[in-house]
C-alpha positions as CSV (number, residue, x, y, z in Angstrom):
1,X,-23.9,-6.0,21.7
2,X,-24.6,-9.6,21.3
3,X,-21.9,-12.0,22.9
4,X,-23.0,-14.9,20.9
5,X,-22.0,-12.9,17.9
6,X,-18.3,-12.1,16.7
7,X,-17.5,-8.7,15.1
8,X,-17.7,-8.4,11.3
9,X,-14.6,-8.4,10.4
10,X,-13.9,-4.4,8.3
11,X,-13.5,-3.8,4.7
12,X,-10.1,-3.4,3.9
13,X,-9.2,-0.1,2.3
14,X,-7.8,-0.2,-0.9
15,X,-4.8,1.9,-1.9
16,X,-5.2,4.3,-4.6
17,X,-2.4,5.1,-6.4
18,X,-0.8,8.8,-7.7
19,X,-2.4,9.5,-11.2
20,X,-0.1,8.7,-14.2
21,X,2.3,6.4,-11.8
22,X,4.0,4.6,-14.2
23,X,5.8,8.5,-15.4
24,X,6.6,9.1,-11.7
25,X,10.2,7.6,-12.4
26,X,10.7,10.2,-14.5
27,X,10.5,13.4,-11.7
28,X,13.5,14.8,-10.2
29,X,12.8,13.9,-6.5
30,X,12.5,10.1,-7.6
31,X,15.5,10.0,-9.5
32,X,17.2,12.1,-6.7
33,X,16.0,9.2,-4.3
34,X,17.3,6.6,-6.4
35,X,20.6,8.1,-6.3
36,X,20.9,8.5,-2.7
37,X,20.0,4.5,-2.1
38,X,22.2,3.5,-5.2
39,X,25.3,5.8,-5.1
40,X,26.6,5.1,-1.6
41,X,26.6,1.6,-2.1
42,X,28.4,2.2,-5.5
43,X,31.2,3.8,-3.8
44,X,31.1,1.3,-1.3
45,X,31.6,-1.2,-3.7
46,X,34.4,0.8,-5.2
47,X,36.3,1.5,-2.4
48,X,36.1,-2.4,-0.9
49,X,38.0,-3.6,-4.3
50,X,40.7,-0.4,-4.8
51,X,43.2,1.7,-2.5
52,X,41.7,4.7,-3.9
53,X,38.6,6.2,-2.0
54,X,40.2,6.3,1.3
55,X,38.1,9.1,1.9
56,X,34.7,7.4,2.1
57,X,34.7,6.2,5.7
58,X,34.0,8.8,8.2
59,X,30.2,9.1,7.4
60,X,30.6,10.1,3.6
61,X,28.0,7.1,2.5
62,X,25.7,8.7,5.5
63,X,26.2,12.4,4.1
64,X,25.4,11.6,0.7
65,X,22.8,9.8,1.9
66,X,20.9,12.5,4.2
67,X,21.8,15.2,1.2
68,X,19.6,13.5,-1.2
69,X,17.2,12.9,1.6
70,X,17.1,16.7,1.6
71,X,17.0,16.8,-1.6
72,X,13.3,14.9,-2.3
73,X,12.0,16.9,0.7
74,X,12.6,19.7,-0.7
75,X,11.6,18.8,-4.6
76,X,9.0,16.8,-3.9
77,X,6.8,20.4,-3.7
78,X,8.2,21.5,-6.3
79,X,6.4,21.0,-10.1
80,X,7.9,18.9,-11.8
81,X,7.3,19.7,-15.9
82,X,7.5,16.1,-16.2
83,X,4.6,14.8,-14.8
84,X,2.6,17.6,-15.9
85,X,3.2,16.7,-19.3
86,X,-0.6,15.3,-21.0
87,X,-0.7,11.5,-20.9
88,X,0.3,9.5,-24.1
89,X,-2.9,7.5,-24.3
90,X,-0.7,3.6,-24.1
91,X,-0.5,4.8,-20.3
92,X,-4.1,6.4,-19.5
């Protein structure tokens, strides 16, 4: 190797994305995710301005939480009708 020459810098790989990404909202295990970020803070929410969901503390946010974790793991294998649906062509 030369020392009077620096290293070319590498090509940066470019990220593919999944095919028909823009429908990916619709599947199960994405929706199932959004729950699990959005509903525990919902109840959070709840439960900081009322009397009535004395039950949430005690790792309820973290159990609802780790079930929908579960949940994607275990549909993200699964087929999902809706993305095997053909392509309107507005998204191809």
């Amino acid at each position: 190797m030369n020392p009077s020459k620096a290293p070319e810098p590498r090509a940066a790989k470019r990220s593919r994305l999944v095919p028909h990404w823009r429908r990916l909202w619709r599947a199960w295990s994405v929706q199932l995710a959004a729950l699990g970020v959005v509903l525990p803070e919902l109840l959070q929410l709840i439960a900081d301005n009322t009397s009535g969901l004395d039950w949430l503390g005690g790792g309820t946010q973290n159990a609802i939480r780790l079930a929908c974790l579960v949940g994607v793991l275990l549909l993200r294998p699964v087929k999902q009708g809706v993305l095997a649906e053909p392509v309107p062509e507005s998204l191809k």
